[in-house]
C-alpha atoms as an extended CHARMM CRD file, in Angstrom:
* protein
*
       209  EXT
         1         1  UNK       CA             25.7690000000       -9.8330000000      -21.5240000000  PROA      1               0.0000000000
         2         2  UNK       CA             26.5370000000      -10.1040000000      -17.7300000000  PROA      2               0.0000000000
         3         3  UNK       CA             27.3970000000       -6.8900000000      -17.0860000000  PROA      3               0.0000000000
         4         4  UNK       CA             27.7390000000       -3.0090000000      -18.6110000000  PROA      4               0.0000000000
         5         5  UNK       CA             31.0330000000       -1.7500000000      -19.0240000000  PROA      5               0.0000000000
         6         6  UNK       CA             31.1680000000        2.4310000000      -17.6510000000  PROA      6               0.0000000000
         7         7  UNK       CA             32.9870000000        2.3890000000      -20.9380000000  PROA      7               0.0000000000
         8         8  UNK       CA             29.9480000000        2.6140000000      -22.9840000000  PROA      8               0.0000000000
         9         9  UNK       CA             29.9310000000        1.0770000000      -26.4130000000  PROA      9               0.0000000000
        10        10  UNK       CA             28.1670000000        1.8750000000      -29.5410000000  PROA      10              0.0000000000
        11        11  UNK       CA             25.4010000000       -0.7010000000      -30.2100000000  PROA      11              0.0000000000
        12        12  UNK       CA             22.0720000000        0.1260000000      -31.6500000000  PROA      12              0.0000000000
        13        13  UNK       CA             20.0850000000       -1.4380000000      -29.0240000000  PROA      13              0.0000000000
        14        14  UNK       CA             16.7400000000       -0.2680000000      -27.0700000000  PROA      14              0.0000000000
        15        15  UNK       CA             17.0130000000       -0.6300000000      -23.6990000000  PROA      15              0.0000000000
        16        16  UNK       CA             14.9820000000        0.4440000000      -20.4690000000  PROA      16              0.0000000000
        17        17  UNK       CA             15.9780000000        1.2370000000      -17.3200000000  PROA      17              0.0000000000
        18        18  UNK       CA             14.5130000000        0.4240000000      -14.1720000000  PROA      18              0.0000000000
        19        19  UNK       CA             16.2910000000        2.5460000000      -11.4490000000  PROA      19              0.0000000000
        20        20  UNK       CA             15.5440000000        1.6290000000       -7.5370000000  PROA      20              0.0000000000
        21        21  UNK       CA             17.5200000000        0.4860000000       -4.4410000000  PROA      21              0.0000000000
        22        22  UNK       CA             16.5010000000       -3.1170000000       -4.6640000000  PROA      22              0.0000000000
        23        23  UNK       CA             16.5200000000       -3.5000000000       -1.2130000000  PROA      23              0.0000000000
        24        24  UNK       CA             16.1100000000       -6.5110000000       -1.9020000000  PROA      24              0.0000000000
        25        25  UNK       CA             14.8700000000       -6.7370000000       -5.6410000000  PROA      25              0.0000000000
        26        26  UNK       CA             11.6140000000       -8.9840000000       -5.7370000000  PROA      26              0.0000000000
        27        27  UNK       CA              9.3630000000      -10.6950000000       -7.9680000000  PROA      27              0.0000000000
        28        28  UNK       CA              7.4290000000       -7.5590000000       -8.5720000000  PROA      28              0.0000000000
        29        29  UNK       CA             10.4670000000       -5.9930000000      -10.3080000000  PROA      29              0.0000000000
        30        30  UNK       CA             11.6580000000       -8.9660000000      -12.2840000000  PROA      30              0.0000000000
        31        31  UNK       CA              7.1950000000       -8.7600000000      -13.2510000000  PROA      31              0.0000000000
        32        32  UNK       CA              7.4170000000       -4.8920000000      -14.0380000000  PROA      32              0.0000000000
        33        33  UNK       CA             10.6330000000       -5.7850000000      -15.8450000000  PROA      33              0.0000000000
        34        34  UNK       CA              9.7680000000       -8.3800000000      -18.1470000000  PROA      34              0.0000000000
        35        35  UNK       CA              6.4290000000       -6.7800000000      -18.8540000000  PROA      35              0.0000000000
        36        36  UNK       CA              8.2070000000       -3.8620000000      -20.3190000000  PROA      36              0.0000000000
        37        37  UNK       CA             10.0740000000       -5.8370000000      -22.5130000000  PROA      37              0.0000000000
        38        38  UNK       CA              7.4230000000       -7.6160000000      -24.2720000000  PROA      38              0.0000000000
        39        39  UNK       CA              5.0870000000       -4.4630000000      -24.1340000000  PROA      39              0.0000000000
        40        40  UNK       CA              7.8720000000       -1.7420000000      -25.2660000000  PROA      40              0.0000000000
        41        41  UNK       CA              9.9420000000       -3.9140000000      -28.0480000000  PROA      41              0.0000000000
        42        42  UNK       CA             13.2940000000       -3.4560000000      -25.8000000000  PROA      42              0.0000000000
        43        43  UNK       CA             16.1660000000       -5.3560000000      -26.4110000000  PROA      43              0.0000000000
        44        44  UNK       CA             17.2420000000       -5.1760000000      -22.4780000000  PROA      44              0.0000000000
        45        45  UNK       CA             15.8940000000       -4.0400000000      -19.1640000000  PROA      45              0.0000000000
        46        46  UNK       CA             18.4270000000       -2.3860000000      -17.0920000000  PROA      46              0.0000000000
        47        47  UNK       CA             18.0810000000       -2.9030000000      -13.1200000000  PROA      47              0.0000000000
        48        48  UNK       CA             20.0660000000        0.1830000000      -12.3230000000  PROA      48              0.0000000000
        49        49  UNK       CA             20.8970000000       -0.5760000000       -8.3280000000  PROA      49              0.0000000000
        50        50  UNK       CA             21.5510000000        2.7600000000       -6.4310000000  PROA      50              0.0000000000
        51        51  UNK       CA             24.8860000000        3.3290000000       -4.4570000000  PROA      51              0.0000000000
        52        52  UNK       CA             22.3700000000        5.5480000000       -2.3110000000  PROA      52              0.0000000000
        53        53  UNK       CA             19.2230000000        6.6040000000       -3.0570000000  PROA      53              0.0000000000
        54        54  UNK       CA             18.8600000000       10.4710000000       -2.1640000000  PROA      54              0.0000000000
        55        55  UNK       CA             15.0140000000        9.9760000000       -0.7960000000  PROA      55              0.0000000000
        56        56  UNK       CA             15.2100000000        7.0940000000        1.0580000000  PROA      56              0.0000000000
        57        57  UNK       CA             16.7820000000        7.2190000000        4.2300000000  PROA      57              0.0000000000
        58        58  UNK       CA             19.8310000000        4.8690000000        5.4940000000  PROA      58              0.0000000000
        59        59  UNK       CA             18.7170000000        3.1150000000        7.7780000000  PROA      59              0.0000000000
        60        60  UNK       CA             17.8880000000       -0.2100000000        6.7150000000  PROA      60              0.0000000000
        61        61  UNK       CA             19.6050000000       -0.3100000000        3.7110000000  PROA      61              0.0000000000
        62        62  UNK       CA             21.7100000000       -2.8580000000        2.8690000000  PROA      62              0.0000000000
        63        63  UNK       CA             25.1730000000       -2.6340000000        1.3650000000  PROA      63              0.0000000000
        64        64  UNK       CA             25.1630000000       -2.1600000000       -2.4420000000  PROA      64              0.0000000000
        65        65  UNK       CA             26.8190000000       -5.5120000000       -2.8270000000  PROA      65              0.0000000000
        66        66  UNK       CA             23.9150000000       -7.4310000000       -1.2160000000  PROA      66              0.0000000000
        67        67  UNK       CA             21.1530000000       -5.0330000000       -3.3020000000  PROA      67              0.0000000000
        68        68  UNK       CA             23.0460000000       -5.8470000000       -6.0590000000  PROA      68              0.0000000000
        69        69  UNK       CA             22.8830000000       -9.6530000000       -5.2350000000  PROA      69              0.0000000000
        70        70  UNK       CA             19.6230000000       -9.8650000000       -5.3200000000  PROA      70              0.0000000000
        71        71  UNK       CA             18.9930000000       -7.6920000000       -8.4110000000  PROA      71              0.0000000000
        72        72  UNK       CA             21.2370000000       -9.9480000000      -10.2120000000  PROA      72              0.0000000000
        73        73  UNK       CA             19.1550000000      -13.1720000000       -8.7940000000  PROA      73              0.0000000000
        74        74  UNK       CA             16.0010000000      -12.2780000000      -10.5830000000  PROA      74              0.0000000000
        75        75  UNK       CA             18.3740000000      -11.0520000000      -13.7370000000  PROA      75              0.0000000000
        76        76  UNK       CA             19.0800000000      -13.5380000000      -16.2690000000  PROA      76              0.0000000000
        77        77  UNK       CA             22.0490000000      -11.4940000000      -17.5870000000  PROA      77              0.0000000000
        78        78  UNK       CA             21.0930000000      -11.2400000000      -21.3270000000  PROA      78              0.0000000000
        79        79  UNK       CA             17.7200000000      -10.0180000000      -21.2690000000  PROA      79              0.0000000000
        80        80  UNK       CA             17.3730000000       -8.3630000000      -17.8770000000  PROA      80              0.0000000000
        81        81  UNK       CA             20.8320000000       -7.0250000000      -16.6420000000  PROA      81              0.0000000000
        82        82  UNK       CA             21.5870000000       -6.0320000000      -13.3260000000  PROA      82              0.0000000000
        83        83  UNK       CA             24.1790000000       -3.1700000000      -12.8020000000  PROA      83              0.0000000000
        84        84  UNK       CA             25.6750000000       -0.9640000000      -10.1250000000  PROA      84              0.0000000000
        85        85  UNK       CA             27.1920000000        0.9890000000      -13.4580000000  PROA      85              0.0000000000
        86        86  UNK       CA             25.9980000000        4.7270000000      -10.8730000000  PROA      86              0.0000000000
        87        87  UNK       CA             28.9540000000        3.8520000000       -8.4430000000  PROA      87              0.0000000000
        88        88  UNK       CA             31.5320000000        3.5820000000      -11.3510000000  PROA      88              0.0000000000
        89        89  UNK       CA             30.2850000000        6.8420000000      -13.0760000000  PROA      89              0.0000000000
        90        90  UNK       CA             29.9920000000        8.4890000000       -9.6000000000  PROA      90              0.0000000000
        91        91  UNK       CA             26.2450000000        9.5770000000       -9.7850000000  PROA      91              0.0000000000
        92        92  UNK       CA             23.5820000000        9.5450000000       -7.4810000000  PROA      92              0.0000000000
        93        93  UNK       CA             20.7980000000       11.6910000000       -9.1550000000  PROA      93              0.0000000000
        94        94  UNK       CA             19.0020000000       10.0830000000      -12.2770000000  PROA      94              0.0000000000
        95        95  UNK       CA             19.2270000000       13.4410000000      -14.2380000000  PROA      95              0.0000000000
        96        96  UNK       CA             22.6740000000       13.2870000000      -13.8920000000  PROA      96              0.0000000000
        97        97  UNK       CA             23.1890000000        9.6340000000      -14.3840000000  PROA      97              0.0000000000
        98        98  UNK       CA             20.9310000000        9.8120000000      -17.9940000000  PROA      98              0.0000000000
        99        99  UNK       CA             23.6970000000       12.1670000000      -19.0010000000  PROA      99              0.0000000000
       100       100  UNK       CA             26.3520000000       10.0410000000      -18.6170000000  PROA      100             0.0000000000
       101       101  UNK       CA             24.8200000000        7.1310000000      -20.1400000000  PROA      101             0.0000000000
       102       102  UNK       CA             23.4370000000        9.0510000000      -23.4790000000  PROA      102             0.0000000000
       103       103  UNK       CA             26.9320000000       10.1010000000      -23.8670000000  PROA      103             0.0000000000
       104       104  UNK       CA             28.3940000000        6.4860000000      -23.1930000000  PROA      104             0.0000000000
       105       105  UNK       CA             25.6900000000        4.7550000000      -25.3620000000  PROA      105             0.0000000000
       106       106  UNK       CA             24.7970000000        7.4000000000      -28.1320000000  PROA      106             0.0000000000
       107       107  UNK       CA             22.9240000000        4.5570000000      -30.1370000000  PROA      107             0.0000000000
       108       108  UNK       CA             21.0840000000        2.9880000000      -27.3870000000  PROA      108             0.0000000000
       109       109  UNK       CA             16.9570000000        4.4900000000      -27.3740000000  PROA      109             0.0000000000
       110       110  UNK       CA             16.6250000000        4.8880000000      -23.9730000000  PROA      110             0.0000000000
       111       111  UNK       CA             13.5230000000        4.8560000000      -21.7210000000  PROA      111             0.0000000000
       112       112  UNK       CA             12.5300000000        5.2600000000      -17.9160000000  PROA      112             0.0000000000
       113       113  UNK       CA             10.4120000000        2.8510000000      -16.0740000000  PROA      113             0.0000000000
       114       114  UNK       CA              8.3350000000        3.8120000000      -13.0230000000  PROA      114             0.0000000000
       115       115  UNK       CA              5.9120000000        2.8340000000      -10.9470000000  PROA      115             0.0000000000
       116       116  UNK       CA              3.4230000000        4.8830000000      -10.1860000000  PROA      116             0.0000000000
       117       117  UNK       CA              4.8100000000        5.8500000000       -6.4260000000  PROA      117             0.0000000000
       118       118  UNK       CA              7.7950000000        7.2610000000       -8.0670000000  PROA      118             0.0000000000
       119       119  UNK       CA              5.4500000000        9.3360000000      -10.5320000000  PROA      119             0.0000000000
       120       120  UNK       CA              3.6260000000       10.6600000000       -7.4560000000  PROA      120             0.0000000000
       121       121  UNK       CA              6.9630000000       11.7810000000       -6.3420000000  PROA      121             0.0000000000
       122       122  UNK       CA              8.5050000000       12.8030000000       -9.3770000000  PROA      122             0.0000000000
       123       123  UNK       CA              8.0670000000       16.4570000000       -9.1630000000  PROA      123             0.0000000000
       124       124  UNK       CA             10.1430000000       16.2200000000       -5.9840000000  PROA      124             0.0000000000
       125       125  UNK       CA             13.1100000000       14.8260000000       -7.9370000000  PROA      125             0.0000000000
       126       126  UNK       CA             16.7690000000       17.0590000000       -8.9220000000  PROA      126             0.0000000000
       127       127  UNK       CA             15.8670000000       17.9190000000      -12.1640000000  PROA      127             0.0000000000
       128       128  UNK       CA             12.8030000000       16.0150000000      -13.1160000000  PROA      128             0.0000000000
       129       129  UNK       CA             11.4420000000       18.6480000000      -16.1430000000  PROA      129             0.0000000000
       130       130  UNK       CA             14.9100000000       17.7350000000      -17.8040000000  PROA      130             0.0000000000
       131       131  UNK       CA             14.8260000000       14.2630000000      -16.9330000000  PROA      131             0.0000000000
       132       132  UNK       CA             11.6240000000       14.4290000000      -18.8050000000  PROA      132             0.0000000000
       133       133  UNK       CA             13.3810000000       15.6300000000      -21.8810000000  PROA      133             0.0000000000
       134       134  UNK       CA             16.1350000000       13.5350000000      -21.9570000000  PROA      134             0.0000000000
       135       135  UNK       CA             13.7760000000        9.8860000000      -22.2550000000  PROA      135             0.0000000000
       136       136  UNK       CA             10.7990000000        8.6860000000      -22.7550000000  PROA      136             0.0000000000
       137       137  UNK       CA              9.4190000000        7.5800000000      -19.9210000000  PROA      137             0.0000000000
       138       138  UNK       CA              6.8840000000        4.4270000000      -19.1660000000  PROA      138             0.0000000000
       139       139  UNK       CA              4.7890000000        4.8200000000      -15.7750000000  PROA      139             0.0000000000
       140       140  UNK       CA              3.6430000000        1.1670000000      -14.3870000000  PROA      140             0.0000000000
       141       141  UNK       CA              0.5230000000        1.0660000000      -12.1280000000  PROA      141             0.0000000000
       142       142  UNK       CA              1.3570000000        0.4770000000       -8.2220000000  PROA      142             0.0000000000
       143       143  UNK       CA             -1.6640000000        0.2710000000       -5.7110000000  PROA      143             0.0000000000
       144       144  UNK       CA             -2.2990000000        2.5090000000       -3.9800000000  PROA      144             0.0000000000
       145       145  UNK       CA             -0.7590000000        5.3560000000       -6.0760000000  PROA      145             0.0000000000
       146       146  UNK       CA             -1.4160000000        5.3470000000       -8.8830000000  PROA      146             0.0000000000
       147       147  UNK       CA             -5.1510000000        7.0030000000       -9.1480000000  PROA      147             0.0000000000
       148       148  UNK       CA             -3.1410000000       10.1810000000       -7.3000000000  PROA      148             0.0000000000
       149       149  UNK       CA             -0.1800000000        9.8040000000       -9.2510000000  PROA      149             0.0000000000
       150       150  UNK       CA             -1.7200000000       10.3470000000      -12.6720000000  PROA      150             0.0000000000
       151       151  UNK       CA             -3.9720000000       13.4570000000      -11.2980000000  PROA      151             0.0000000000
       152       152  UNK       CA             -0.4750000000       14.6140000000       -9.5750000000  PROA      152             0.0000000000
       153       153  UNK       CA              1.6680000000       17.8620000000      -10.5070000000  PROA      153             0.0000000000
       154       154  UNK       CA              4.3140000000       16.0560000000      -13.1240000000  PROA      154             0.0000000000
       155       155  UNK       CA              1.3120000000       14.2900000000      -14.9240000000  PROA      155             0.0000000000
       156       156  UNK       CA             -0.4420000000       17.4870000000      -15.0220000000  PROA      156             0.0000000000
       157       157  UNK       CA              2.8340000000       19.5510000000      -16.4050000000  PROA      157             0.0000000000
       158       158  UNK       CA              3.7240000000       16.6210000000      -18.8190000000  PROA      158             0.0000000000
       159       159  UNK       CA              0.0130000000       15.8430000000      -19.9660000000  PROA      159             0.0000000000
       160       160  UNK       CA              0.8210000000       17.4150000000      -22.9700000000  PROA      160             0.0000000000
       161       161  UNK       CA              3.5900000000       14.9870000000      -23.9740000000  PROA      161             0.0000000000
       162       162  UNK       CA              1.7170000000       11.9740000000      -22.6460000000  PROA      162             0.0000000000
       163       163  UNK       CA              1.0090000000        9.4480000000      -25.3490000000  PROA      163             0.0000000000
       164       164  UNK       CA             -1.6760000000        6.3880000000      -25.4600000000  PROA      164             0.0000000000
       165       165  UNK       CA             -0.7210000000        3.0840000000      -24.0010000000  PROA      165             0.0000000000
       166       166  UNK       CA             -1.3990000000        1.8020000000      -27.7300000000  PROA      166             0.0000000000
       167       167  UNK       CA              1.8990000000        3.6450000000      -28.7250000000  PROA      167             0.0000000000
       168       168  UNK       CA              4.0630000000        1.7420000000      -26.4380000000  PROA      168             0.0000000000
       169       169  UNK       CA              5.6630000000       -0.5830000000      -28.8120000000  PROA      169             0.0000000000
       170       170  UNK       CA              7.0810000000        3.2740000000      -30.5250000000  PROA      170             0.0000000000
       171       171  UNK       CA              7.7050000000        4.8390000000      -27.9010000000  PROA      171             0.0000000000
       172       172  UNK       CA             11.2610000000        4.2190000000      -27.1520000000  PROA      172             0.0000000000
       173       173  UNK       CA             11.8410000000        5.6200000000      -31.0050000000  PROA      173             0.0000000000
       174       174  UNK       CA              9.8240000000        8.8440000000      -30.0070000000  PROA      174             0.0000000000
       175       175  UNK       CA             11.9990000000       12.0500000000      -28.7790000000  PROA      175             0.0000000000
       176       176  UNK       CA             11.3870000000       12.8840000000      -25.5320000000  PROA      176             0.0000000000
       177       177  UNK       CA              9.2970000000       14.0490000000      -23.9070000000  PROA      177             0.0000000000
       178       178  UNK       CA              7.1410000000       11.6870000000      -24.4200000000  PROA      178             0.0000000000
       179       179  UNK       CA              5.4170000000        9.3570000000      -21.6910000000  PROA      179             0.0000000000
       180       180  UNK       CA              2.7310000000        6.7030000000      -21.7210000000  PROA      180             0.0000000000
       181       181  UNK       CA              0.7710000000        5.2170000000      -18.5810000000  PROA      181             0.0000000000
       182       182  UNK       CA              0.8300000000        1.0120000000      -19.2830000000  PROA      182             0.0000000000
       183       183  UNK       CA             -1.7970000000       -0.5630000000      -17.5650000000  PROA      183             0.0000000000
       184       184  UNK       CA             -1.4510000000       -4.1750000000      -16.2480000000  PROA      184             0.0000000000
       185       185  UNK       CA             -1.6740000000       -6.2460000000      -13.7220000000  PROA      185             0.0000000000
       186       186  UNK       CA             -1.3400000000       -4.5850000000      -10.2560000000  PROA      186             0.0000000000
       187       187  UNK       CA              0.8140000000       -6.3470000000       -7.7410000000  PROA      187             0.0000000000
       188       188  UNK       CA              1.7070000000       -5.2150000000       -4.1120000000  PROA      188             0.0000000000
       189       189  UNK       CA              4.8930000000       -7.2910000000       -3.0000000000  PROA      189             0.0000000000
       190       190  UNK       CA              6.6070000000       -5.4020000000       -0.4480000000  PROA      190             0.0000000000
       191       191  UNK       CA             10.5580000000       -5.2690000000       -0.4950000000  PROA      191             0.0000000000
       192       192  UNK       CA             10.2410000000       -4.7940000000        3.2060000000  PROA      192             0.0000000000
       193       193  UNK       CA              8.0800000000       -7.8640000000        3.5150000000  PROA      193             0.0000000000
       194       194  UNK       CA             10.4630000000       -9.7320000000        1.8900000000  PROA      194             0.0000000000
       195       195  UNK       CA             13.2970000000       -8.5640000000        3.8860000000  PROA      195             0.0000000000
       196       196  UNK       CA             11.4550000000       -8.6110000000        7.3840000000  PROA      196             0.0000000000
       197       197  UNK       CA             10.6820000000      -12.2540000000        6.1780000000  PROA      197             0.0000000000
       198       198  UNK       CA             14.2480000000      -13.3460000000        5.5990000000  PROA      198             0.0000000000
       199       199  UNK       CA             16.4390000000      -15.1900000000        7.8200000000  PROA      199             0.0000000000
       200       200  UNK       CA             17.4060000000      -11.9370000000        9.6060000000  PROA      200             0.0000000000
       201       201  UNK       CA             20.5190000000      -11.1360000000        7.3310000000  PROA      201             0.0000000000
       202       202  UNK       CA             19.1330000000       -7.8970000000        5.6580000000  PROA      202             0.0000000000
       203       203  UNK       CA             19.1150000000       -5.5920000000        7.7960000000  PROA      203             0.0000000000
       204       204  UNK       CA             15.6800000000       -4.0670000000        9.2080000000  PROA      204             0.0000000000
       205       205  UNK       CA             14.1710000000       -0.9130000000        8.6720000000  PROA      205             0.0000000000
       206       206  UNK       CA             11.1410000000        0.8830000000        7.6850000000  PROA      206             0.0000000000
       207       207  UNK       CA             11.2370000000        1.4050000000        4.1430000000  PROA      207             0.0000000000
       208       208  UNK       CA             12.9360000000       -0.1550000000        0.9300000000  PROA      208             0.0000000000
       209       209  UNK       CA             11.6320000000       -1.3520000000       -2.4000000000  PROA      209             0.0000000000
């Protein structure tokens, strides 16, 4: 499948979803991608590729079109989708954009990746508590965050719904909440490396990922 229709459809599928503004999208998140795959038992990662992300400033970013570019260059379209499917349904917040797609995919098990970062930020997010208890969600190690991430305010309100990394391969069958911290190995490519690197058509700026 090379792309998700904002149709929905009604396949029996699980699937998770990797949300970011892929400014650009790297080997790190093709790694963190495939690695919840394998680990989880998904049928598809998602690379859901933000119109805007609400935290991250604009300057810098490039246009969706390009993000979504590269997203779809370390996709292979069948196992690992890229999507902009947020501009079509109009949402910008993931709370809100989990609603739309449980409603447009009622049969799809559904879970959140994250790296650690966004864990250590998570308590900052619209509606994180309910995010929480919409998915299961898997949190992926990224240095150097993740030590404070996992002693951080949404680990310590959720600790009670965190499961062993054992249970991974269940955990997308699991009702939320339920989340599981799935150690591996820890990489630290920088999006903005990348796109300082480039041939100067991204544009610059002082954060991206």
């Amino acid at each position: 499948m090379s792309s998700i229709s904002p149709r929905g459809d009604r396949r029996r599928l699980r699937i998770g979803l990797l949300g970011g503004s892929f400014n650009p999208a790297h080997a790190g998140h093709r790694q963190v991608a495939e690695l919840a795959r394998t680990r989880l038992g998904l049928d598809q990662v998602w690379l859901l590729v933000s119109p805007g992300n609400p935290l991250k400033p604009r300057a810098g970013m490039a246009p969706i079109a390009r993000r979504l570019d590269s997203a779809r260059a370390i996709a292979d379209g069948r196992r690992i989708v890229a999507t902009d499917i947020e501009r079509p349904l109009g949402t910008r917040y993931t709370v809100d954009t989990l609603r739309r797609l449980r409603r447009l995919f009622p049969n799809v098990r559904f879970v959140w990746l994250m790296g650690a970062d966004s864990l250590d930020g998570f308590a900052g997010w619209r509606g994180w508590r309910d995010i929480a208890r919409q998915v299961p969600i898997v949190v992926l190690p990224r240095p150097p965050y993740t030590h404070r991430a996992l002693a951080g305010k949404a680990a310590h309100v959720l600790a009670g719904a965190r499961r062993p990394a054992r249970e991974a391969p269940v955990l997308a069958l699991r009702p939320a909440p339920a989340w599981s911290f799935l150690p591996t190995m820890q990489t630290d490519i920088s999006a903005t490396a990348l796109r300082l690197a480039a041939d100067g058509t991204w544009p610059q700026g002082p954060t991206g990922r």
